[in-house]
N, C-alpha and C positions, 0 to 999 in steps of 0.2 A: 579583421582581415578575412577575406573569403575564406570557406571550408573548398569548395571546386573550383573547375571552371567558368569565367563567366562568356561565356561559348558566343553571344550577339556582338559583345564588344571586342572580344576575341576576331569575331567573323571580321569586323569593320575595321580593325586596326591592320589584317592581315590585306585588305582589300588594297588599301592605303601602301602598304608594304609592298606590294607587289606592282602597285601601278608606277611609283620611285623605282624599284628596278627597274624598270622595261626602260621608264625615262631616263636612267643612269647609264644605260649598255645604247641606247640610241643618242646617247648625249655625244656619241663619238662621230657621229655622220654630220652635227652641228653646224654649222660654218666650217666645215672641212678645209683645209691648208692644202695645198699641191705637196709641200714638203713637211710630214706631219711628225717627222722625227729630229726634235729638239724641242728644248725645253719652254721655248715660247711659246709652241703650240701646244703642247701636253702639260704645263706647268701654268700655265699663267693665259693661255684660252685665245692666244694670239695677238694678245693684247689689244682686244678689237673691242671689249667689250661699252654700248653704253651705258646712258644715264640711271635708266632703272634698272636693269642688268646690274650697273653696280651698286647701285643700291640696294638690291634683294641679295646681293651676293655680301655684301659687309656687314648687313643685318641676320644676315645667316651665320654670319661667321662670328660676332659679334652677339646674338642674343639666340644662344645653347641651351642644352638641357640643363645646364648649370643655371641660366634666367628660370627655368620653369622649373628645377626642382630644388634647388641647393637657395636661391635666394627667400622665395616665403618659406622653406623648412629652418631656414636662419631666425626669420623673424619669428615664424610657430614655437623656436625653441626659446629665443633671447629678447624677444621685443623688438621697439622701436629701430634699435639699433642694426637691423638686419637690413634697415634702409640705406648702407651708405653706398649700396650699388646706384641710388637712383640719383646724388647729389655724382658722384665722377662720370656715370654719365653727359651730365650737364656741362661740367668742366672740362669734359675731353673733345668738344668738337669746337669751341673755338680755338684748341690748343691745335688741334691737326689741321686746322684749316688754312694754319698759317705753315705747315711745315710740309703737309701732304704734295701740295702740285709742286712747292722743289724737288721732293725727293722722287716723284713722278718724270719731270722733264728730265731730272740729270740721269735718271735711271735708263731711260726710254734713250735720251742719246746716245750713249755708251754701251747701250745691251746690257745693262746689268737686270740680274734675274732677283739677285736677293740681297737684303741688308748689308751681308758683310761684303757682297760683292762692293758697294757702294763705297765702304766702310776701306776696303784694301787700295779702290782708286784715288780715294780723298787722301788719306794719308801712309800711300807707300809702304803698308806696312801688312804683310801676311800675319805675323802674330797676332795683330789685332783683328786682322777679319776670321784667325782660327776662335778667338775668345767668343766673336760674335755669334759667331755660326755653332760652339758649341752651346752659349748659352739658350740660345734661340732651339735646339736639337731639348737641350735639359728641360726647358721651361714649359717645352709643347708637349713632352709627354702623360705630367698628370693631368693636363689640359683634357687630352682625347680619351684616358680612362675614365674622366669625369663623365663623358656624353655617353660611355659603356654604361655608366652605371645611371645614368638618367634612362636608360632603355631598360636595363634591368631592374629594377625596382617598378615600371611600370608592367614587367610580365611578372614580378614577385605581385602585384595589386589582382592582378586579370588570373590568377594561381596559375598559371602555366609552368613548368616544371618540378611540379610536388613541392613537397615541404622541406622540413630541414633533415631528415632520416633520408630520402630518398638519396638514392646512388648519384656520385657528384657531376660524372657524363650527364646524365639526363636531365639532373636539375639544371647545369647551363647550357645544354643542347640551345635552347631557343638561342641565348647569347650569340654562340657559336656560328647558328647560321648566319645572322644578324649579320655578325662579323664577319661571316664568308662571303656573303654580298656584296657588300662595302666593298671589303678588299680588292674584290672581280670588276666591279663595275669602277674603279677608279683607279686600277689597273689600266682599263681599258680608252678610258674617256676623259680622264687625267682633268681640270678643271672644269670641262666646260661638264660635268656630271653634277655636281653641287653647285654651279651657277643654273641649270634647268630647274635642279629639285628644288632650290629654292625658294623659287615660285610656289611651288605648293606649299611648302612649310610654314613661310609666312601668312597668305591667305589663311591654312589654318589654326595659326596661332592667334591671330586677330579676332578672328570665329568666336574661337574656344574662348577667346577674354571676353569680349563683348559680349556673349552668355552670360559667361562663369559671374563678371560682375554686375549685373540686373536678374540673372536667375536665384543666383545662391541666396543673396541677401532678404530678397523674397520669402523664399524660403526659411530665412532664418529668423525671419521679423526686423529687420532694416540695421543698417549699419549701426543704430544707436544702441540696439541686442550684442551684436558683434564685437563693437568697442567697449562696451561693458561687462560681456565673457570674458575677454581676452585682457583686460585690465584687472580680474581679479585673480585670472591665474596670474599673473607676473609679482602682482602684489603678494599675495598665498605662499609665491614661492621664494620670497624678500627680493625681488628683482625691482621696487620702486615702483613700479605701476608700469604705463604704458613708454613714458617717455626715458626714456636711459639715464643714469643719476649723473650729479657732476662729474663724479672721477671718471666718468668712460669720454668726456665730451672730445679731448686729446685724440685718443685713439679714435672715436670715432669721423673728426677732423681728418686726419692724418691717415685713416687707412682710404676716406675717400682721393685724397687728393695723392697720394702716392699710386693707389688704383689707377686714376685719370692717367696719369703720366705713364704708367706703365701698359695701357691697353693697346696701343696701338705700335708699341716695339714689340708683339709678336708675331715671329713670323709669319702667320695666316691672315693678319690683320693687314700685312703688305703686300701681300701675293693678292687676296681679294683688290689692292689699290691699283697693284703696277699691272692688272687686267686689263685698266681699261680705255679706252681707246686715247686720251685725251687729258690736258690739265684741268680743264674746264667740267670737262665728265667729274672730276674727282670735287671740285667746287661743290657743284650743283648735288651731288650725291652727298656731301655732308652737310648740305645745307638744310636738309628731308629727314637726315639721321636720327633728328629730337623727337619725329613721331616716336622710335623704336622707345624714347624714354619714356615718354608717355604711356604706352601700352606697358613698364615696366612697373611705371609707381602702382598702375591698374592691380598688375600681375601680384605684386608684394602684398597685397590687400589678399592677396588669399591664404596667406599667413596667419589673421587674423580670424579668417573665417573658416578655419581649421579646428584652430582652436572654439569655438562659440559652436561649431558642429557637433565637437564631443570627437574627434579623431584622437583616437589612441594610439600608437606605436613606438617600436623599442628603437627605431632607426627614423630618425627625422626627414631623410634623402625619401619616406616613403610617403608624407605627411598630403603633400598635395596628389597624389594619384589616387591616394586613400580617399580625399575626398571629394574626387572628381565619381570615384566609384561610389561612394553613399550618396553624394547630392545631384547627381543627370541618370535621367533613360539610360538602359543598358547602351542602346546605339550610339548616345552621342557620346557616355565615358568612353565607349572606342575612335569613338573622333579624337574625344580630350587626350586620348593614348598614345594616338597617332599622331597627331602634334608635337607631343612629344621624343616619340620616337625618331618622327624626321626629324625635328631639331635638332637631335642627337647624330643623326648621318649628316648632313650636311658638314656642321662644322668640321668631325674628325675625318674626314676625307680631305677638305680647305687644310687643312693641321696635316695629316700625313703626307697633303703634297707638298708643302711651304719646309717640315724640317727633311724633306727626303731632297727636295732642291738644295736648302744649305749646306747636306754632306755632299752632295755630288760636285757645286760649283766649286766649296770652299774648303773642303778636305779633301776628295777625292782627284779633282781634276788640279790644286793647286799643291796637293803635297804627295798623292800615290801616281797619278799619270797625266801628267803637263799637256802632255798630245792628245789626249783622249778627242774623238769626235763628237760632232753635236746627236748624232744615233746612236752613239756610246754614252751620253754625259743621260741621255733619256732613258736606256735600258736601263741605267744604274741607279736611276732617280726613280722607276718604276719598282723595282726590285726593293730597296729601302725601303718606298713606302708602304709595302708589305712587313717589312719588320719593325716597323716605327709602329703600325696597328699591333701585331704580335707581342708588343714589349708590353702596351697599353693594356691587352687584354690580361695579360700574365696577371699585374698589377691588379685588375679588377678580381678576378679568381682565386688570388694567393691574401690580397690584402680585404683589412675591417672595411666595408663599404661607408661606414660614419665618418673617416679620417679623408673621404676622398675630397672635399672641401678644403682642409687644410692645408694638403698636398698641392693641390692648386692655385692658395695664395702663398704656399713658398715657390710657386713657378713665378708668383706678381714679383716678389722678393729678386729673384735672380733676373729674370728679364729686363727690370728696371735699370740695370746697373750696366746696361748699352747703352743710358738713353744720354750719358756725353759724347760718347763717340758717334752716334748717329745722326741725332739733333743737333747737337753743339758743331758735328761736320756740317749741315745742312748752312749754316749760317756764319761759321767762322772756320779758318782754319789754324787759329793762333794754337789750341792746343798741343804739346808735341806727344808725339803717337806714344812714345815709352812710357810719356806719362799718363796717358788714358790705359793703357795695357795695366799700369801698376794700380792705377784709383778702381779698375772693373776687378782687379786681384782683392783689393781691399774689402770693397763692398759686398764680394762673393761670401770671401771668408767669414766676416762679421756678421753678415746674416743668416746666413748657413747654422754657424755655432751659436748664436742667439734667440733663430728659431729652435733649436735640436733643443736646449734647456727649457722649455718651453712642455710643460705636464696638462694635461688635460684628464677629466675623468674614463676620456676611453683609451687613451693612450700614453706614453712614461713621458716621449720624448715626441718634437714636431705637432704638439698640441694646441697650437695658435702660431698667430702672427703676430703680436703685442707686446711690448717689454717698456721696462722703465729706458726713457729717453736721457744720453749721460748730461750729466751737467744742468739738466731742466728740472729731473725728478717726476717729470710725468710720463703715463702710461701710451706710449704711444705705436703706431706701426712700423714695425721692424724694417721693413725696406724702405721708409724716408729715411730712415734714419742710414743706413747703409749708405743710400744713395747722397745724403750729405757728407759722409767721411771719404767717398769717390769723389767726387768733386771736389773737396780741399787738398783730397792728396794728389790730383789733376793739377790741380792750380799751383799748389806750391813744387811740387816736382816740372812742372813745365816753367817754372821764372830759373829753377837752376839747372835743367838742362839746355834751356839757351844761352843763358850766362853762361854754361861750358861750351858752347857750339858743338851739343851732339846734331849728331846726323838726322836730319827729320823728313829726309825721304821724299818722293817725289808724286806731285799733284797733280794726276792725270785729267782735273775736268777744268772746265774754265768759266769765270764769274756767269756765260749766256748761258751756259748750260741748267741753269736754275730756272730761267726763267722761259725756258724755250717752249713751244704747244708743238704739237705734233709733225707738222710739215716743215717748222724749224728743224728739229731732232732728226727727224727720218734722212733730209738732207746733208746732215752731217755725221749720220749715227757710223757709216761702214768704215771709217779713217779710223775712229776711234775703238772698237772693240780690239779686243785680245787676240791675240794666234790663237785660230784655234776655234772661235767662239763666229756662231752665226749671226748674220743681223735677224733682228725683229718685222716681219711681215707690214709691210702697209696694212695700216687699219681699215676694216671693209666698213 
């Protein structure tokens, strides 16, 4: 670890910093709206957005400083196994591709802003869009403290704010501002802020790889040095060598494919969708999305050459900043910082506006004020999204930065357990709403209390995401398994609530509404919305 400052890279990441503000607070003049007060212009960017636009905007939201620090510090710590980010990758874009432009067109006709809005018109049921929207509110918060701490740990590399004696104001000052920035500029400029910065993050995350994996390995004398350091620490430390032993193969299955399923029910992940102008836009934008996988299996490779570096540290989340600073020129580890660091604004701003819409539409205006205006549903969505950051940073300053990883596959855990009521709405309406309300109760609970038993060496409780699978005996990811005991109790609860002829509420969209493109929707979007609720702008 540095003894000082590293003041060049310092200089370059600050450059970088300051040029994302300017683009953050002019993000607001963007494609300006006549009527710039509701939530389809400040939340979701007028829904004008296209092809590449949203493409830079769901790879931004989508591949965080959790891709750049949390995923090779997985593999620096554990092996092979830290790759299962890159196999749900793969599995999640043929899955959304079939689900995304439904939930695009029915959303776009009807004005709905957010999932449980979706979730309340398919099946008649406020309870079930409050489950939604608080899951969706629960799941996004360890999400945005994770990108805190991807930023932090790159100013703990560059020593900026002393050591660990140093008085606690000044050691997170830097944080601090970080986060006062954010706040102000996405305040002000509401999506179209992290759909601009975008752009630059990804350019230079791409950079930073495309170095990082022809410079370092150079440097290290070739990947057959690398994979032969790195397979003797794993062995050394009885971890089986490089490749993961049988007993993880379960878990390592199962947290991919439970991952997959769960990435794109959170909320950020839909608000980057329902941006953009078009069904077609949303096709074509995940049809691109496999580069981003690409650049990731790259990225996980520096896991490996971490370790073969000789990188020490007591916190794994510092592993790759650490050796962006021993292996590039002072200048370019401030590029590699600053890559970073945007990475880390982007997405918690996407996340702060995404769970500040779901209180406003879906608690706010459906259980504290019915009337509320579309100038009112946006002050109050502006205002949240400042406390949704505030909650995030707490987390980062109060809590062990090693367990922030965790914390954020118990967000995969809970989030998943929408993914009947959203999906299974998208394509059927057979199941009845009580009973997705009681199977999302089920699956909350059981994973919740499954992870909480769950010990790890840094922590008593909430120390993985893995448990024995019942009935099978093997080690597997706690939220499939959740998300299986949802669904059977969906299933078997919905054959005897219709057997009783409960009430199941009434189905505001209709079978065109799936399939409809933009000038279908627009033409029949204003019959359809709520008292109360604006239409959505023609797309420019």
């Amino acid at each position: 670890m540095p003894n000082g400052v590293n003041g060049v890279a310092l200089a370059v990441f600050i450059f970088f910093f300051l040029a994302v503000t300017v683009m953050g607070f002019l993000a607001s003049r963007w494609r300006r709206a006549d009527n710039e007060h509701s939530l389809d212009e400040w939340g979701l960017g007028g829904r004008s957005f296209g092809t590449w636009i949203t493409w830079f905007l769901l790879g931004g939201d989508v591949y965080t400083a959790y891709t750049f620090v949390a995923v090779p510090a997985a593999i620096y710590a554990t092996g092979a196994a830290g790759f299962f980010a890159v196999p749900y990758t793969i599995l999640v874009y043929p899955l959304i591709f079939t689900f995304l432009p439904r939930l695009w067109s029915v959303c776009h006709r009807h004005g709905y802003v957010t999932t449980a809005d979706f979730v309340r018109g398919r099946f008649g049921s406020k309870g079930l869009s409050l489950a939604v929207a608080f899951t969706g509110i629960l799941a996004t918060m360890p999400y945005i403290a994770l990108q805190l701490v991807g930023i932090q740990a790159v100013l703990d590399v560059m020593g900026v704010g002393g050591g660990e004696d140093t008085n606690w104001f000044v050691k997170d000052l830097p944080l601090l501002i970080a986060f006062g920035v954010l706040a102000a500029y996405t305040y002000s400029s509401g999506l179209r802020a992290p759909a601009m910065i975008a752009f630059v993050k990804d350019t230079l995350i791409y950079v930073v790889i495309v170095v990082a994996i022809i410079y370092i390995p150079i440097r290290l004398g070739g990947f057959d040095e690398i994979f032969a350091a790195a397979g003797k620490k794993y062995t050394e430390a009885g971890a089986g060598g490089l490749l993961p032993a049988p007993t993880g193969q379960w878990t390592y299955a199962t947290l991919a494919l439970g991952s997959a399923m769960a990435m794109f029910m959170y909320p950020h992940s839909i608000t980057a969708t329902l941006s953009s102008r078009s069904r077609e836009v949303i096709r074509r934008s995940t049809t691109v999305m496999p580069l981003y996988t690409l650049m990731l299996g790259l990225l996980a490779l520096l896991g490996f050459m971490a370790i073969a570096a000789g990188v020490k540290v007591t916190n794994g989340q510092l592993a790759i900043p650490q050796l962006f600073e021993d292996m590039f020129p002072d200048w370019f580890a401030g590029v590699a910082f600053a890559a970073i660091g945007i990475g880390a604004l982007v997405p918690a701003a996407i996340m702060s506006i995404a769970a500040a819409n779901l209180f406003t539409r879906n608690i706010y205006k459906d259980f504290i004020k019915p009337d509320a205006t579309p100038r009112e549903e946006t002050r109050v969505s502006k205002l949240v999204s400042l406390l949704v950051k505030v909650g995030a940073l707490v987390f980062v300053l109060t809590m062990d930065k090693t367990v922030a990883i965790n914390f954020q596959l118990l967000g995969g855990i809970w989030i998943l357990q929408t993914f009947p009521a959203l999906v299974g709405g998208l394509f059927t309406r057979w199941f009845h709403r009580w009973a997705l309300l009681a199977g999302w109760a089920v699956g909350m609970v059981y994973g919740t209390v499954a992870a909480y038993g769950i010990a790890s060496p840094a922590q008593k409780h909430f120390g993985g995401s893995s448990k024995e699978i019942p009935g099978i005996g093997e080690i597997g990811y706690i939220g499939l398994t959740a998300f299986v005991l949802n669904v059977v109790v969906t299933v078997v609860l919905t054959f005897a609530l219709k057997a009783l002829k409960a009430p199941e509420g009434v189905d505001e969209t209709s079978p065109s509404d799936y399939t409809a493109d933009a000038a279908e929707a627009e033409a029949k979007q204003v019959p359809a919305l709520r008292p109360g609720t604006s239409p959505a702008p023609s797309p420019s």
